[in-house]
Each structure stands twice: as C-alpha cells, then as structure tokens.
N, C-alpha and C positions, 0 to 999 in steps of 0.2 A: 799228667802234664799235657797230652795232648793225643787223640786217637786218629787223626790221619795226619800223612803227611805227605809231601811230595818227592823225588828226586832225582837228580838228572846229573850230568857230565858237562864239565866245559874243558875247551882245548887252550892250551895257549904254550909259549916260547920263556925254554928259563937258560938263562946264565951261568956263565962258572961250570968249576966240575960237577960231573954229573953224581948222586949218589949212587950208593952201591946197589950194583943190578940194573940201572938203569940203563937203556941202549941207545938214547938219543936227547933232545934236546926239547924236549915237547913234555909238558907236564898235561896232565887230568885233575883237574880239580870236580871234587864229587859234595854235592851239596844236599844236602836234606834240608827242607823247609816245611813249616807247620803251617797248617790249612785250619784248624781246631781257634775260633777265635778265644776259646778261654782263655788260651797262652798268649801273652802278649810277645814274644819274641818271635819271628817270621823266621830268620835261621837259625836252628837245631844244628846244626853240625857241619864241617866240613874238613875232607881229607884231601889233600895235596898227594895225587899217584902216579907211576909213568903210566897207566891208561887203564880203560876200565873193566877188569877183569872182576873176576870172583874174592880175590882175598880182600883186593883194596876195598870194595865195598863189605866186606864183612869187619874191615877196620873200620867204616862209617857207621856200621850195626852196634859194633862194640864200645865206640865212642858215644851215640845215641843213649845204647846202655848207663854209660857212666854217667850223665846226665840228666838220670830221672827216670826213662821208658822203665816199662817193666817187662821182660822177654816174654811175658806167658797173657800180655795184656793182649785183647781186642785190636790190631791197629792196619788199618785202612794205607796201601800205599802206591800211589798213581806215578805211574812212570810211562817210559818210551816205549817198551817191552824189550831191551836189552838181556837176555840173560844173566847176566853176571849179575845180576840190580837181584831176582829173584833168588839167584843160587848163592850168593852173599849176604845180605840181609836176611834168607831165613833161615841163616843160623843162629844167626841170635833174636831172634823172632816170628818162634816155629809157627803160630798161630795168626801168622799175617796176614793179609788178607790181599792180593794184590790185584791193582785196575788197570788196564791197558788205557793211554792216553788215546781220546779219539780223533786229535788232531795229529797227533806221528803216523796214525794209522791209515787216515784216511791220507796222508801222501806217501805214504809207502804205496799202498793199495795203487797210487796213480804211477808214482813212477816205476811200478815195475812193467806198467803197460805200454802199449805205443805212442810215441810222443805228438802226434796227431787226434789222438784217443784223450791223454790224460785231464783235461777239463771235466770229460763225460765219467769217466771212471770214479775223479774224485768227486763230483755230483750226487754220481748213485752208491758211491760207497755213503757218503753222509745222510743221505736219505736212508740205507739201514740203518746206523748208527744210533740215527734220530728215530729212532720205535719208540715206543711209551711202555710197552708190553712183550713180552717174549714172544708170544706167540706173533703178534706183529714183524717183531724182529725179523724169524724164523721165514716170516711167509716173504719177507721183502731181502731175506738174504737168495731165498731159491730164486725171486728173479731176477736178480743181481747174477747166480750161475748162469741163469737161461740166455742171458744178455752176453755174459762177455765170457764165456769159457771158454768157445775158441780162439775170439781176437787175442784175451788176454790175459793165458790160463794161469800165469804167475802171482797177475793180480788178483785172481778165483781163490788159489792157492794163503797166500798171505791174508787176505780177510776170514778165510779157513780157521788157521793157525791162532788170529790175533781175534775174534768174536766171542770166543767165551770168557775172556778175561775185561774185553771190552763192555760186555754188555750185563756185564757178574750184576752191576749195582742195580739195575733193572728187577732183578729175584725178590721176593720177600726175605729169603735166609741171605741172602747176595751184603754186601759191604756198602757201609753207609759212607758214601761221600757227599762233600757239598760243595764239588767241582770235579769233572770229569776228563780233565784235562791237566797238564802238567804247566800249567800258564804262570802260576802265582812260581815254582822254582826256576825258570826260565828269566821271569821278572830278577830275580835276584841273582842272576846271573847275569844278567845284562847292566842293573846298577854295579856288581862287581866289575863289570869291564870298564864302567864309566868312571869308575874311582882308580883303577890301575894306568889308565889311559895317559892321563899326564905325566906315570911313572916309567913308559911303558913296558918292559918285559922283568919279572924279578931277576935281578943282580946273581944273586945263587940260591944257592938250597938250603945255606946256614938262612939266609934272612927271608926265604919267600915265605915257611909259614905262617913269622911276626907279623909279615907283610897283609896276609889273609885277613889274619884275625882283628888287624886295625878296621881292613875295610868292613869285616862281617860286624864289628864293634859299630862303625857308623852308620852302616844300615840297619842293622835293628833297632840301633838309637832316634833314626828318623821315623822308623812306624811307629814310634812309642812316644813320637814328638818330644823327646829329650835332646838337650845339646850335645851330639854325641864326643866330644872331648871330654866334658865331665862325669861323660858316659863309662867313655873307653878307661880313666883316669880312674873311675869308684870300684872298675871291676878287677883292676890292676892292685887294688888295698883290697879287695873284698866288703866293699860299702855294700851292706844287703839292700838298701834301696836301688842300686844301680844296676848294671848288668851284672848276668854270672858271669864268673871269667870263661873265656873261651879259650879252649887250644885245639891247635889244627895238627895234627902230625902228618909227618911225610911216612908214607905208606913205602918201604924199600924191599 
C-alpha cells in the first residue's frame, strides 16, 4: 500500500458533552498521510483524541493496520519528534523506521535559545541538517557545539537528542524517504481547517467524526482529481472504483 508516511497532530475546539475521559474542550486530531506515490490516496487515516499521547496514536497504528499496512512491513515514518508518535505507532509497527522532521527541528533548535540569537541558531542548525554525508554531518555538528554551547546549551542539548533520527536517511542501512520533512501531512492539515472553517468548531462528539471523514473524503478526492461528492457517495455503497470508506474513531 505504501512504505512511508507522514504524521502529525492538529489542535482544535469541539462542542457538546465531552466523551468519556475527556477533560476539556479541545480535541486532537491525529492524521497519517502517504508520501509513497504509488498510493493514490494522500490520507491514510485519521483519529479524533483529547491529545496526543501514546495510546491515541497506537489507535492511528491499529487503524492504519486495518487498512492494508502490514505490521512487520518496511515503513518509513517522518514526524515532529513527539514521543508519543514513536511509542504508539510501534506497536503496531515494530519495524518502523522513524525520521525526525528537519524543519520542527531546526525551530525547536532556535527557540530554545536566546531570542536575540534565534535567526543565527536556526541558520547553523540547518547548515548541519543540510550535510550530504555523515561524516559531514558530524564535523559540522561539533561546530555547531563550539559556537553556541555556552550562549545556548539547550539548543546544543535538543539538536543532541533530535540528529540521529534526523539525519538516519543520510546512512546507507538509514530509511528511505523522499521528503524529509513533515510538509505534505501539515498540508493536509491545513486543507482540513479550510473545509471545517465555514463550519467552524464540530457540534459534538456523536457528529465530529462523520464530520472528519466527509472532509478527509474531499481531500483525497481532489489529489485524485475526482469529484469528490461522488467520491464521498461511492465509498459510502462501496463502489470499488471510488474511495475506501473511511472511518475515523474517537480515541476515549
């Protein structure tokens, strides 16, 4: 079905009583998106959670699953570097393979430093980033420490932490992606807002997943330059030429 993917968190305001467990008024919606052009569908899955912890994204793992992945497959997965993203999804996909996005990184990297500083920070963290080569990498991370370990030992610290997951695809044995960033699930995250937008916050919790799956129904309908009503419509009877049906669950 498809060997990388991408996936990220978006924030938003839901209505009505809250489901069970929930503490507040603020949903996570947790999106997986496919980077693999053989697939023509750009979103894979998504789960509606009150935020993004470990299980709720192992409900996006398990739902992925039901969809085609195979748990034991090869698969390539670029995110923010969230833990919960890593410690949820490989449970159901011990063999993953995962890339730290180098654009959350290189502004983590800045703003943990001095806000007089953070232009220069996120400069020379990108200039690591941007190696060709490990050994490259390596020689232009140590002066990166030599630069700013005193100004701005946090940000020393986090490019630390986040370089080897960042720079994995780099390796010969490393994970083959063919974007290094988490851009393409962001994108769909942002047309999500633009179709919620005239709706704006879902009503409750019985209707926000319906609500999802209409929109994830018309965006994948449009990469696939189908109309997406008779999109949404053929996957609702199970027309095999149309879309799969999609279901999003509420993570409780």
């Amino acid at each position: 079905m498809t060997n990388e993917i991408q996936v990220d968190g978006l924030y938003g305001h839901l209505w009505g009583p809250l489901p069970r467990r929930w503490r507040d008024h603020t949903y996570a919606l947790l999106i997986a998106a496919n980077r693999d052009p053989r697939c023509p569908e750009k979103v894979l899955g998504a789960v509606l959670a009150a935020e993004e912890e470990r299980e709720a994204y192992r409900s996006l793992g398990d739902l992925l699953l039901g969809r085609g992945l195979r748990p034991e497959a090869p698969l390539s997965v670029t995110a923010d570097g969230a833990p919960a993203i890593k410690a949820g999804l490989g449970v159901s996909f011990p063999k993953a393979q995962f890339v730290r996005c180098l654009w959350h990184l290189s502004r983590l990297v800045a703003d943990l430093g001095p806000a007089e500083a953070r232009a220069s920070l996120r400069r020379d963290c990108r200039h690591v980033l941007r190696a060709s080569t490990w050994d490259e990498a390596m020689a232009r991370y140590q002066g990166f420490r030599s630069t700013w370990l005193e100004r701005a030992p946090d940000s020393c610290r986090a490019l630390a932490e986040g370089f080897e997951e960042a720079m994995a695809p780099i390796l010969p044995e490393g994970p083959k992606v063919r974007q290094r960033t988490n851009g393409l699930v962001e994108r769909m995250g942002r047309e999500f807002r633009r179709f919620l937008r005239p709706r704006e916050a879902p009503r409750s919790s019985a209707t926000a997943p319906a609500l999802v799956a209409l929109a994830v129904a018309q965006i994948n309908a449009r990469h696939r330059r189908e109309d997406w009503l008779p999109a949404f419509l053929g996957a609702a009877v199970g027309s095999p030429q149309r879309l799969t049906g999609f279901r999003v669950p509420l993570h409780t």
